[in-house]
C-alpha positions in Angstrom: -50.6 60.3 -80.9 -48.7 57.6 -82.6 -47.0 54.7 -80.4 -43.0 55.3 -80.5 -41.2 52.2 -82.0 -37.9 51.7 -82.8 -35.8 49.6 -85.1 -32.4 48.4 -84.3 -31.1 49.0 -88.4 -28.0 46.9 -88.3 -26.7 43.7 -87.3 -23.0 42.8 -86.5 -22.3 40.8 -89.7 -24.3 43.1 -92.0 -22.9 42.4 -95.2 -25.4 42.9 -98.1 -24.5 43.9 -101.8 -26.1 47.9 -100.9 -23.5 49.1 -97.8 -26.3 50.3 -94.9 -26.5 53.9 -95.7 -28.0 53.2 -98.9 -29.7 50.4 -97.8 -31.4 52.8 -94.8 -32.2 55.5 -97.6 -34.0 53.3 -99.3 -35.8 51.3 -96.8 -37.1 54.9 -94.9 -40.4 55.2 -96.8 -41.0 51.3 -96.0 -40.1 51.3 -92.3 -42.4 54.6 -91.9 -45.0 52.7 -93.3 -44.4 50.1 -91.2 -45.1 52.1 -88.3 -41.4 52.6 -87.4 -40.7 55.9 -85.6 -37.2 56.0 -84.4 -33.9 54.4 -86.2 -31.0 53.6 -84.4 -28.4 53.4 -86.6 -24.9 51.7 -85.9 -21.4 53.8 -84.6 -20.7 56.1 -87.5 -17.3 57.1 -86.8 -13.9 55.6 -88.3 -12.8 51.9 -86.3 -9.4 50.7 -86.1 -10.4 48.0 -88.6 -11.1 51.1 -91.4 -14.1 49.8 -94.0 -14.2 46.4 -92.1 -14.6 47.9 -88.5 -18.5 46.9 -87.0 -17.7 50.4 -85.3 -17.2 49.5 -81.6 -13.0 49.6 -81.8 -13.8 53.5 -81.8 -10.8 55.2 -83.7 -11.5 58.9 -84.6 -14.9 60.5 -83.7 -14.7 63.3 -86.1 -13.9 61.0 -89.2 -17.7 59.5 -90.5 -16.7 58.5 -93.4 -14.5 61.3 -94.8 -10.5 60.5 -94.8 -8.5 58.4 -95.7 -7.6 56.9 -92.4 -7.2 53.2 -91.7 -6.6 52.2 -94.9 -10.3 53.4 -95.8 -12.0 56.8 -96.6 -15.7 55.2 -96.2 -16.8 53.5 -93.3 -18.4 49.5 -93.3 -21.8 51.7 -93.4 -20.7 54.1 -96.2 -19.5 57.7 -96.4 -20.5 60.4 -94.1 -21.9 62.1 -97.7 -24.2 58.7 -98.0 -24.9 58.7 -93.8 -26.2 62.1 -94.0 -28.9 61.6 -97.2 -30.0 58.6 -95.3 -30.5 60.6 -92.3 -32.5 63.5 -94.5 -34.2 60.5 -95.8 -35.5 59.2 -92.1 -36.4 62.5 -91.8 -38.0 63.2 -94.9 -40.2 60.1 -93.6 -40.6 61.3 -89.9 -38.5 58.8 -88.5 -35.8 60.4 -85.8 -32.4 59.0 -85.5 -30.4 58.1 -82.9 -26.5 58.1 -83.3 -24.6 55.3 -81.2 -22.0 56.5 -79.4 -19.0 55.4 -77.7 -17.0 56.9 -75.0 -15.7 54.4 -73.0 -12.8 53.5 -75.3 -10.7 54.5 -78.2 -9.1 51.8 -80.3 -5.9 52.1 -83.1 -3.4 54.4 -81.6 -1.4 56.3 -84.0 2.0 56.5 -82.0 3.2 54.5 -78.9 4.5 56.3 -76.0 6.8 54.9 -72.5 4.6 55.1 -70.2 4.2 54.0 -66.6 1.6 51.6 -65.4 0.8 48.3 -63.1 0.0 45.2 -64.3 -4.0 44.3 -62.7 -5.8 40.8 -62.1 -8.2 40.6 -64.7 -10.4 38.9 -62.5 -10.1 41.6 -59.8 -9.0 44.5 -61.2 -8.5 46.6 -57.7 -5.7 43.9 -57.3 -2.3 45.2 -58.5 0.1 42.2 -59.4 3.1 43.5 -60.8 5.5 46.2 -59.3 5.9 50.0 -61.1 6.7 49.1 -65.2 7.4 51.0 -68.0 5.7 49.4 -71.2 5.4 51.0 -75.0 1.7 51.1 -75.7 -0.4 52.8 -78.5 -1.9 55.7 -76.5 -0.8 58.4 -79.0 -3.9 59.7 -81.5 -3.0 62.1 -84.3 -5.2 61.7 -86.6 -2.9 62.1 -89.3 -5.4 62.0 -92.1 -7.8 64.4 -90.7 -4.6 66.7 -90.2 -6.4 68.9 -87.7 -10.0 69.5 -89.1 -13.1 69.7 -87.3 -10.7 69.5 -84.4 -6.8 70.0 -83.4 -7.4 68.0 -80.2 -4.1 65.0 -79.9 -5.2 62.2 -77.7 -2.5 60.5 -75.3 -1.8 58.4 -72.4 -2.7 61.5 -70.4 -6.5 61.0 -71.8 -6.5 57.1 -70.5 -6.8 54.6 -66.9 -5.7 51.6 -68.9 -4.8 49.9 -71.6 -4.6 46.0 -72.7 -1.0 45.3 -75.0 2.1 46.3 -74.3 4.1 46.8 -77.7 7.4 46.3 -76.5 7.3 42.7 -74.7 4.2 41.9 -77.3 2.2 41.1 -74.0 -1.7 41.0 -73.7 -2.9 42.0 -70.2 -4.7 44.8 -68.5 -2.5 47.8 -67.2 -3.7 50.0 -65.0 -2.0 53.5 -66.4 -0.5 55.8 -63.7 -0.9 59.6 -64.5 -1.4 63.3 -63.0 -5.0 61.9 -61.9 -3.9 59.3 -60.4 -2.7 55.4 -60.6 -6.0 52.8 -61.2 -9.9 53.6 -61.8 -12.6 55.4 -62.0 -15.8 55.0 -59.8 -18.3 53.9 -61.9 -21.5 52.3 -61.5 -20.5 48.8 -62.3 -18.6 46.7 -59.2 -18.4 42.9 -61.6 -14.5 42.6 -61.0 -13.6 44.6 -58.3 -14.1 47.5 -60.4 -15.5 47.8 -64.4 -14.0 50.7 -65.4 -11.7 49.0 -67.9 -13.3 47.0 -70.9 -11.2 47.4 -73.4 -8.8 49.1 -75.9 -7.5 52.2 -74.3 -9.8 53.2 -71.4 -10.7 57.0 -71.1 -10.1 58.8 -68.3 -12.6 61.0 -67.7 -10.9 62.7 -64.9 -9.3 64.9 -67.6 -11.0 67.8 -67.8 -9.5 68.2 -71.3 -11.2 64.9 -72.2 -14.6 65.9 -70.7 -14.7 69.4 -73.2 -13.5 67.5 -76.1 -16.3 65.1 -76.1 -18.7 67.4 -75.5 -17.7 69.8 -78.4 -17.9 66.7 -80.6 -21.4 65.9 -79.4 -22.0 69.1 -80.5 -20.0 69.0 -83.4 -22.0 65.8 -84.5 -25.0 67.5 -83.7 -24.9 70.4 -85.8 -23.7 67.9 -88.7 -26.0 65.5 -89.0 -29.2 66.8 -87.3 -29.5 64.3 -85.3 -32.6 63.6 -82.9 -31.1 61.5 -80.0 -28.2 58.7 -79.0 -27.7 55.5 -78.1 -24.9 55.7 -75.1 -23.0 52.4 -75.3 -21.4 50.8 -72.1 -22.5 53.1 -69.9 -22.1 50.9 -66.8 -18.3 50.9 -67.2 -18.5 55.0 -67.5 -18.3 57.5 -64.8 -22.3 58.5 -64.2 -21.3 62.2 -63.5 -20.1 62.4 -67.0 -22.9 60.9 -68.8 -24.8 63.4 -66.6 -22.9 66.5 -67.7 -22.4 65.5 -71.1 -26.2 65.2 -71.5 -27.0 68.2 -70.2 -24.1 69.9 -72.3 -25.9 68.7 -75.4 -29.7 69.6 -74.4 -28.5 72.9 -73.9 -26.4 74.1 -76.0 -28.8 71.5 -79.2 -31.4 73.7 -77.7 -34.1 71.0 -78.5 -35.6 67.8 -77.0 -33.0 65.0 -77.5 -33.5 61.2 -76.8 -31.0 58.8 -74.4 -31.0 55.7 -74.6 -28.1 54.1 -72.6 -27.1 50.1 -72.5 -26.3 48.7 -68.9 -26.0 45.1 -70.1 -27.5 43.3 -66.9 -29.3 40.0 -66.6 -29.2 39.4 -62.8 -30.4 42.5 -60.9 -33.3 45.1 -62.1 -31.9 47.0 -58.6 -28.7 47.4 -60.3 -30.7 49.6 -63.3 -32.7 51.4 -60.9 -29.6 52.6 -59.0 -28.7 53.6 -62.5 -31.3 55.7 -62.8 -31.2 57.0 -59.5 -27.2 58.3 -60.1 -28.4 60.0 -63.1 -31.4 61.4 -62.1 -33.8 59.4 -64.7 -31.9 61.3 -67.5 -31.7 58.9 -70.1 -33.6 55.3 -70.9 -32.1 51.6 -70.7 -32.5 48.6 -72.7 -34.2 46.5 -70.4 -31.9 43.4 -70.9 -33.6 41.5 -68.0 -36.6 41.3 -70.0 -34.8 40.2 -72.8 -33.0 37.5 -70.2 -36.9 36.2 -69.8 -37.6 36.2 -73.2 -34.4 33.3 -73.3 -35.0 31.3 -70.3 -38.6 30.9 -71.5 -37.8 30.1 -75.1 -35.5 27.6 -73.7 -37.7 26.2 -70.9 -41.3 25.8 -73.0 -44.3 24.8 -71.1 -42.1 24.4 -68.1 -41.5 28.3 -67.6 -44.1 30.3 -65.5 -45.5 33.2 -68.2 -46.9 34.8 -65.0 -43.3 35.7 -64.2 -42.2 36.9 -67.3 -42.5 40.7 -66.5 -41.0 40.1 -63.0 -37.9 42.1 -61.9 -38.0 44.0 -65.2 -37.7 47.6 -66.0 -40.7 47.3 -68.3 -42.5 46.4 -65.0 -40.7 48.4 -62.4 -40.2 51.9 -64.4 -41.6 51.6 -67.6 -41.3 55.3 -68.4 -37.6 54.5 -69.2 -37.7 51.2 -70.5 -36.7 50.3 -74.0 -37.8 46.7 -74.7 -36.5 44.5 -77.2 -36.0 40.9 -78.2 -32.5 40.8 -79.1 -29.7 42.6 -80.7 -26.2 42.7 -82.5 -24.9 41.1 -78.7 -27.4 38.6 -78.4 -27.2 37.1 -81.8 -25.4 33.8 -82.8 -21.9 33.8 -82.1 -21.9 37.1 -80.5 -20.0 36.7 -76.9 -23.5 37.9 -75.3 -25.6 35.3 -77.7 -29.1 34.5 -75.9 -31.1 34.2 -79.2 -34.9 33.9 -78.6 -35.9 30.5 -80.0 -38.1 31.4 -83.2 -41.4 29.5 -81.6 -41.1 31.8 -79.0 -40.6 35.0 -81.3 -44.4 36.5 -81.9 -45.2 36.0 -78.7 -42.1 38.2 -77.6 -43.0 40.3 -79.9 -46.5 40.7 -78.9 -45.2 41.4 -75.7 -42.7 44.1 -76.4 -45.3 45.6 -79.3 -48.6 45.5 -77.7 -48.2 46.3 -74.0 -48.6 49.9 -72.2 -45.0 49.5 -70.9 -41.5 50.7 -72.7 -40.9 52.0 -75.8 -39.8 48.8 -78.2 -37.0 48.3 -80.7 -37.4 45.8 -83.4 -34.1 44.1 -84.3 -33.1 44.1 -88.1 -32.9 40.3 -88.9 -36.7 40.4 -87.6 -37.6 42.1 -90.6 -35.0 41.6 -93.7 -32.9 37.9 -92.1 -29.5 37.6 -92.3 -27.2 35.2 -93.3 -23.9 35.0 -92.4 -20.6 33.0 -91.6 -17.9 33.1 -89.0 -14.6 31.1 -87.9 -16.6 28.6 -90.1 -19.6 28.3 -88.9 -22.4 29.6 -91.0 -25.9 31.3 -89.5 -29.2 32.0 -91.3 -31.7 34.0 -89.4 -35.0 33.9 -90.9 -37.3 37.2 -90.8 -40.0 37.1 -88.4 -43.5 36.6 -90.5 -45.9 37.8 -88.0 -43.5 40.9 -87.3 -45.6 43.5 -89.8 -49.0 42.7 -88.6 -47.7 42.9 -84.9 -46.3 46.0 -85.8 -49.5 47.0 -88.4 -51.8 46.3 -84.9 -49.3 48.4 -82.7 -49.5 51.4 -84.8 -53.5 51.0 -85.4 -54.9 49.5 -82.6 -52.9 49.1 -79.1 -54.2 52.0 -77.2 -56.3 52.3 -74.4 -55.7 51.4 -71.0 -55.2 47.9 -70.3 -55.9 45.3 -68.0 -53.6 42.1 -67.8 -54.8 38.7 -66.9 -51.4 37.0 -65.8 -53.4 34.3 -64.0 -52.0 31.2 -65.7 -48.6 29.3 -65.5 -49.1 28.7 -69.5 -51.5 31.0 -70.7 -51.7 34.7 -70.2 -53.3 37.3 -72.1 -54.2 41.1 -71.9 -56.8 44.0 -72.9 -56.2 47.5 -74.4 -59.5 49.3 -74.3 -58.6 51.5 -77.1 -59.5 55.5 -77.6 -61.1 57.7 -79.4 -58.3 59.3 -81.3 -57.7 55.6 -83.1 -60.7 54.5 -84.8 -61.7 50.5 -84.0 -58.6 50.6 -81.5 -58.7 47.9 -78.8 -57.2 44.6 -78.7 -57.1 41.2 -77.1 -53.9 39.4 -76.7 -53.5 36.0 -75.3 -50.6 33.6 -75.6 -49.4 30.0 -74.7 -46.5 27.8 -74.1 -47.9 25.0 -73.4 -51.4 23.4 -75.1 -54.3 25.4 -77.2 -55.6 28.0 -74.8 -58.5 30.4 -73.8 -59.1 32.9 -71.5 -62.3 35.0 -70.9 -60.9 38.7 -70.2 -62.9 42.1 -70.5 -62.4 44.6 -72.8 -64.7 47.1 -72.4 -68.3 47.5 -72.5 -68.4 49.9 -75.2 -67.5 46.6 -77.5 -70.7 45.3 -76.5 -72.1 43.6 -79.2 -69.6 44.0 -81.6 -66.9 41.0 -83.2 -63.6 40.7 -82.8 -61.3 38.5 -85.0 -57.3 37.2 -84.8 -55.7 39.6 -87.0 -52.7 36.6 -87.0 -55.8 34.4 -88.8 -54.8 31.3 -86.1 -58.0 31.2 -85.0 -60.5 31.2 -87.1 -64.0 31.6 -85.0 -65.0 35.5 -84.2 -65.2 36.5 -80.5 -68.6 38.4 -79.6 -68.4 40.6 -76.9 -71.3 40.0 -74.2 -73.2 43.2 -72.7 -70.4 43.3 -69.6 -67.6 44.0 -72.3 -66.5 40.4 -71.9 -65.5 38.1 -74.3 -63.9 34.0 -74.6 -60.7 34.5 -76.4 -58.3 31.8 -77.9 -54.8 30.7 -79.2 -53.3 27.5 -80.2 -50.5 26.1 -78.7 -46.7 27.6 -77.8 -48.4 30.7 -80.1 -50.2 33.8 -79.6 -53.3 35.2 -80.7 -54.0 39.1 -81.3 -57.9 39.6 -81.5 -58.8 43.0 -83.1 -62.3 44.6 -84.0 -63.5 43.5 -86.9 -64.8 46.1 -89.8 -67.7 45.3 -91.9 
């Protein structure tokens, strides 16, 4: 069976001459060949922003593309006519896609409506600091350009806990909304600032049942549309759990097929924190492991100074790999994005290696690692160069990284690992070592059924061949701050 890997196919100033949905129809045969199984592709649904919105401001979840709402009838991406032939492209190329979605705000209100609410401290948001206040806010969604189709459904103030601008007084600030379910938050799995329900735009209450049922017959809805193979959940740690819980098991029933989760709990201090995740929603979905990706920073930051025999510590990758999505960085972590921990390009192939070659997590490859990007904002200009090494990593992952595998994390600056390979891959097995400090070598074992044979660095950074000794050993190398990949080589 082929290794699952995933591509990240957008990044948050996309803006090449093709608009993504043509660009990922075109690209499908080339990322299949690549090895790519899985596409993640970016929020689909009308923003506030119309054709410029990146898709996070969620305005209307039944609109992909198709009315003329927001002063746009396309999305940034495209129309839903263009989303959908990419997606029968993907498929067409067996590569599933995953659909980002985003529940824990809506964004671009149609209509304001007087409503009652408290004024909260942003830095504790359990702490009330104003008295009962009526306030104009933009909590009314008609969707007047959709007039009713797909669904009649009218979102108001009723359908949130908070919101962030008061129209009236033209005041920024958080206000806790005070409703039939109550005055302040939900419980949800997240306790940074008192409470991390709210995040921003107009926060959904999902104590409305009304709420609940609409969401899942979009899910549905979307579903049935676009044939879709699995979602990306975004911001789940500032969502009730029991939702996400019901709303998944809404959608594997009544999809009637396997469907993949993949849910974003953006932590860097506590791998306890994702494991009580997954123990509040009984394993149901995967996570980003962002701790891993927190490594990935402090050692491309730190060089030979950072202990490579911790990088795997107090990750999900290490602690429950069966529902750990790995990856180097994304559309948050990239420059100028209010998350931006951008892996220093040194450091790059060997997080790569790590994410692509390992038994643990499923990876996803971030688009500026294959195509670049260029890009300017508030006047500051960004080129992100495409990772070289990327397709072989990715050639050897899809070829050759099977087998069990036995680490040798035994050095503060150099550390390798074995895969043993199997017999459904022909010449599988590789050796991986990598350094951060000087030129390196490791003697590791690799399986006496190499005995005899050569092995070479498919990255060509070495140039000497490897021969394995009758105990399935062999002396492997790399140079310095790199990483070497040593595959079998074929006559």
């Amino acid at each position: 069976m082929q290794n699952q890997t995933l591509i990240q196919y957008f990044h948050w100033y996309y803006n090449e001459p093709d608009n993504l949905w043509t660009k990922a129809k075109k690209e499908a045969k080339n990322l299949a060949s690549m090895g790519i199984t899985g596409v993640w592709l970016p929020p689909a649904c009308k923003g506030s922003n119309g054709g410029y919105s990146i898709g996070y401001d969620i305005y209307d979840l039944f609109d992909l593309g198709e009315f003329d709402q927001k002063n746009s009838i396309p999305t940034k991406y495209g129309s839903k006519e263009q989303y959908i032939a990419a997606i029968n492209e993907f498929h067409k190329n067996g590569i599933n896609v995953l659909a980002d979605t985003i529940f824990n705000h809506k964004a671009g209100g149609d209509e304001v409506e007087k409503i009652k609410v408290r004024k909260v401290n942003e830095e504790d948001r359990n702490e009330f600091i104003s008295e009962d206040m009526e306030i104009e806010a933009w909590t009314k969604f008609t969707f007047p350009g959709r007039a009713g189709k797909y669904s009649e459904f009218i979102w108001d103030y009723k359908c949130f806990s908070g919101v962030d601008y008061a129209e009236d007084i033209k005041e920024t600030a958080i206000y806790a909304i005070q409703n039939e379910y109550g005055e302040g938050w939900e419980e949800v799995p997240s306790k940074e600032l008192g409470n991390y329900d709210y995040l921003m735009f107009n926060d959904i209450d999902f104590r409305n049942l009304a709420v609940r049922e609409e969401l899942k017959r979009w899910g549905k809805w979307y579903f049935d549309n676009c044939n879709l193979d699995g979602f990306r959940l975004d911001a789940v740690k500032h969502i009730p759990a029991e939702f996400l819980v019901e709303w998944i098991d809404w959608m594997k029933k009544e999809c009637q097929r396997e469907l993949f989760f993949v849910a974003e709990n953006w932590n860097i201090e506590s791998v306890e924190e994702l494991e009580k995740y997954i123990e509040i929603t009984g394993g149901k979905t995967q996570l980003f492991d962002s701790l891993l990706h927190h490594n990935f920073y402090l050692a491309s930051k730190a060089g030979k100074e950072y202990d490579l025999n911790c990088i795997f510590e107090n990750t999900l990758a290490h602690r429950n790999p069966l529902l750990a999505v790995t990856f180097v960085d994304n559309h948050d972590s990239q420059p100028m994005q209010a998350l931006e921990s951008f892996i220093e390009y040194w450091f790059r192939p060997l997080a790569y290696a790590m994410i692509l070659l390992r038994e643990a997590g499923i990876p996803c490859v971030f688009y500026t690692d294959v195509y670049g990007a260029a890009y300017e904002d508030n006047g500051q200009k960004v080129e992100l160069v495409h990772l070289a090494e990327l397709p072989q990593l990715l050639k050897v992952r899809q070829s050759f990284a099977y087998g069990s595998q036995i680490d040798y994390l035994d050095h503060n600056n150099c550390i390798g690992w074995t895969r043993a390979g199997d017999d459904e891959h022909p010449n599988s097995g590789i050796a991986v070592l990598m350094s951060n400090g000087n030129e390196g070598f490791k003697e590791m074992e690799i399986g006496k059924h190499f005995a005899g044979k050569t092995f070479v660095d498919i990255l060509e950074r070495r140039g000497e061949e490897v021969v394995i000794s009758e105990e399935g050993l062999g002396e492997f190398y790399c140079e310095a701050g790199s990483v070497s990949v040593w595959v079998l080589k074929v006559e």
